[in-house]
C-alpha positions in Angstrom: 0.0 0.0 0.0 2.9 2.2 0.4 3.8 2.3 -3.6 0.0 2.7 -3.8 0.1 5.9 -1.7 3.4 7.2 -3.2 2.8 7.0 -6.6 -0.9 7.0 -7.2 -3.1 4.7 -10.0 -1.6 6.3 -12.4 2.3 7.5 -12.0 3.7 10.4 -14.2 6.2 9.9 -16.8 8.5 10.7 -14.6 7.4 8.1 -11.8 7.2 5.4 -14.8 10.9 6.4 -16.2 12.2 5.6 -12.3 9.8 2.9 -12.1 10.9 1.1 -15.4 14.8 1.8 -14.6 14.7 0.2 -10.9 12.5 -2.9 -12.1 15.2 -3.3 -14.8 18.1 -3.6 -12.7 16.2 -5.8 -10.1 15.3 -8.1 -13.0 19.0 -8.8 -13.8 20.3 -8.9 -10.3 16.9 -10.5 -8.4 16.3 -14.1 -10.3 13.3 -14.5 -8.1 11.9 -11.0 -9.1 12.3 -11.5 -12.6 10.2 -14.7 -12.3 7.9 -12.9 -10.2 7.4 -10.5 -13.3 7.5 -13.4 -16.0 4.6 -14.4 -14.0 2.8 -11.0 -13.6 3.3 -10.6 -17.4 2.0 -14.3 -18.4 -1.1 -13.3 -16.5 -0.7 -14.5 -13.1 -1.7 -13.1 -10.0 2.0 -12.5 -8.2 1.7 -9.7 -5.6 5.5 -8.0 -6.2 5.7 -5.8 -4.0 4.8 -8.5 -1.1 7.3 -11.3 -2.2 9.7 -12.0 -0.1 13.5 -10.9 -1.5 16.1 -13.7 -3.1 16.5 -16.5 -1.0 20.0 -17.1 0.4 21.1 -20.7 0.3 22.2 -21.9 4.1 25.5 -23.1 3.7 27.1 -26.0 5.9 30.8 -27.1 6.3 31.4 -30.2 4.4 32.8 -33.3 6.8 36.5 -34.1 4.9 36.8 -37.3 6.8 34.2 -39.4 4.6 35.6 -38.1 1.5 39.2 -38.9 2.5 38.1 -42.5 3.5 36.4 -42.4 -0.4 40.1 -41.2 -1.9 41.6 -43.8 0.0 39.6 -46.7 -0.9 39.6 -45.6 -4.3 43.7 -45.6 -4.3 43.7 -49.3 -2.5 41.2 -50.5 -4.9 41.8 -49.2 -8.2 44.9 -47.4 -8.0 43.0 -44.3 -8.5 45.6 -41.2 -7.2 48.4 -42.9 -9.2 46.9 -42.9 -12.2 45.9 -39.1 -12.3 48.9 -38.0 -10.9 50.7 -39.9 -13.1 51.9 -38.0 -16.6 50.2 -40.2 -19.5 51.5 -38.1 -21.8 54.7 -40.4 -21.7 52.7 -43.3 -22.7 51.1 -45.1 -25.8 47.4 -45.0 -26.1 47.1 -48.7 -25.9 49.2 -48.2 -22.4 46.8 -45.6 -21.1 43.8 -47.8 -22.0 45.1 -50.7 -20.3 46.0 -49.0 -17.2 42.3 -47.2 -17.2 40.9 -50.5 -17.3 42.4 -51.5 -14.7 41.8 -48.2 -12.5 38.5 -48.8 -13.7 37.8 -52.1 -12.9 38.8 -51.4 -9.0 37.2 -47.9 -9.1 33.9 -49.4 -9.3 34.3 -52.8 -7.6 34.9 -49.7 -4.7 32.1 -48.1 -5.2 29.8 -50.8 -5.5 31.4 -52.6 -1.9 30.4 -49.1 0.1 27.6 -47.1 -1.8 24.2 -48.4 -3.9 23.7 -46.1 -6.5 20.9 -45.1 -8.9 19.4 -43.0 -11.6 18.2 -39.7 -11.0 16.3 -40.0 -13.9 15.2 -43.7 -15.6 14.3 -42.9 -19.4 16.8 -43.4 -21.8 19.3 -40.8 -22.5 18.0 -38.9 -25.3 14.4 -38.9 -24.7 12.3 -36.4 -24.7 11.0 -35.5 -21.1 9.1 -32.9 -18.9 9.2 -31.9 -15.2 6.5 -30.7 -13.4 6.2 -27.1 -11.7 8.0 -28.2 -8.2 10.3 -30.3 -9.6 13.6 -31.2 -7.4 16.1 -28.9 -8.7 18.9 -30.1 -7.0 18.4 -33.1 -8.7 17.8 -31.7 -12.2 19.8 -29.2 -13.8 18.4 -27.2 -16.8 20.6 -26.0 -19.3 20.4 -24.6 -22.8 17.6 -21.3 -23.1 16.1 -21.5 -19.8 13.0 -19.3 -19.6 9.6 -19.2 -17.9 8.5 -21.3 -15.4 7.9 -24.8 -14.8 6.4 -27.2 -16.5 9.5 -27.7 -18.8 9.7 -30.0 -21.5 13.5 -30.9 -23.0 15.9 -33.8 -24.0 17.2 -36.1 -21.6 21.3 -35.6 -21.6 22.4 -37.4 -18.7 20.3 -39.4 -16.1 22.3 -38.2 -13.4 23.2 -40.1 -10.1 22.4 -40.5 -6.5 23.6 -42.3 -3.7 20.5 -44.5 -1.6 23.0 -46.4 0.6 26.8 -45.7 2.0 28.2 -48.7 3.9 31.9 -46.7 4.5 33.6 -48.8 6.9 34.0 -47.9 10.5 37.7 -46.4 11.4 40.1 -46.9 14.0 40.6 -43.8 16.4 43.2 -41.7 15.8 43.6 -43.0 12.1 45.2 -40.4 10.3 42.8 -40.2 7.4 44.7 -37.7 5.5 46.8 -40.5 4.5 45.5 -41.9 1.5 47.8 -44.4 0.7 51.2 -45.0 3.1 54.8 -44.6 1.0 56.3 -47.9 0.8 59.6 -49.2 1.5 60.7 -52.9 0.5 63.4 -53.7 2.6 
């Protein structure tokens, strides 16, 4: 009521030029304003001046511990660290494609011993598909021209992944983690 009272029904040209020039820069700096406004100019019913302003995401310190253990198992497994830190540029492409198979091969026999994993999504890769206004979208990302609101309709690039189960074995107090593989010496 406060923009009501300030600028009347009707604004001047002057009060539209601020107006338009405000709503402009909130547009490109406010994505939740702008879809506010897509939806007040498809014929909606958004009250903008009454929405709330951009929602910050509450962040969270990630715990390094389990993703060490991961790094680890993935080096006694499949050999995982040497590989990438290793300089294949030295190497024959038959050479490189037998040592990925290899890193490969004990990379996911890992992965499958300590996490089930699925598809995000279970059509084939390719197919055509649409998600529904609320759709989870921290599980899908949109790319390409991204406009309007949901529903969406687009191809299928990648199914994605999640994790449904992690079985990460227990460890031994004062097991220095950051270790993800010890040097060894043959004696």
């Amino acid at each position: 009521m406060k923009n009501k009272a300030k600028w009347g029904t009707r604004p001047s040209v002057f009060g539209r030029l601020v107006l338009a020039l405000t709503t402009c820069w909130r547009i490109l700096v406010d994505a939740r304003f702008a879809g506010q406004i897509a939806a007040l100019r498809a014929g909606g019913s958004t009250t903008v001046a009454d929405a709330p302003g951009p929602e910050v995401p509450r962040l969270r310190t990630a715990e390094p511990n389990a993703g060490l253990q991961l790094l680890g198992l993935l080096q006694k497994e499949g050999r995982f660290i040497d590989f990438l830190e290793e300089d294949v540029g030295t190497y024959s492409d038959a050479e490189v494609g037998a040592a990925a198979r290899v890193v490969h091969e004990g990379c996911k026999q890992t992965l499958g011993q300590y996490f089930t994993i699925e598809a995000v999504r279970t059509e084939a890769e390719g197919s055509r598909v649409t998600l529904a206004e609320g759709f989870d979208a921290s599980a899908v990302r949109l790319a390409g021209n991204v406009v309007g609101q949901a529903p969406f309709t687009g191809s299928l690039v990648h199914r994605g992944w999640r994790v449904t189960e992690t079985q990460l074995p227990q460890v031994a107090v004062g097991h220095d983690l950051t270790i993800l593989a010890p040097a060894e010496v043959e004696l």
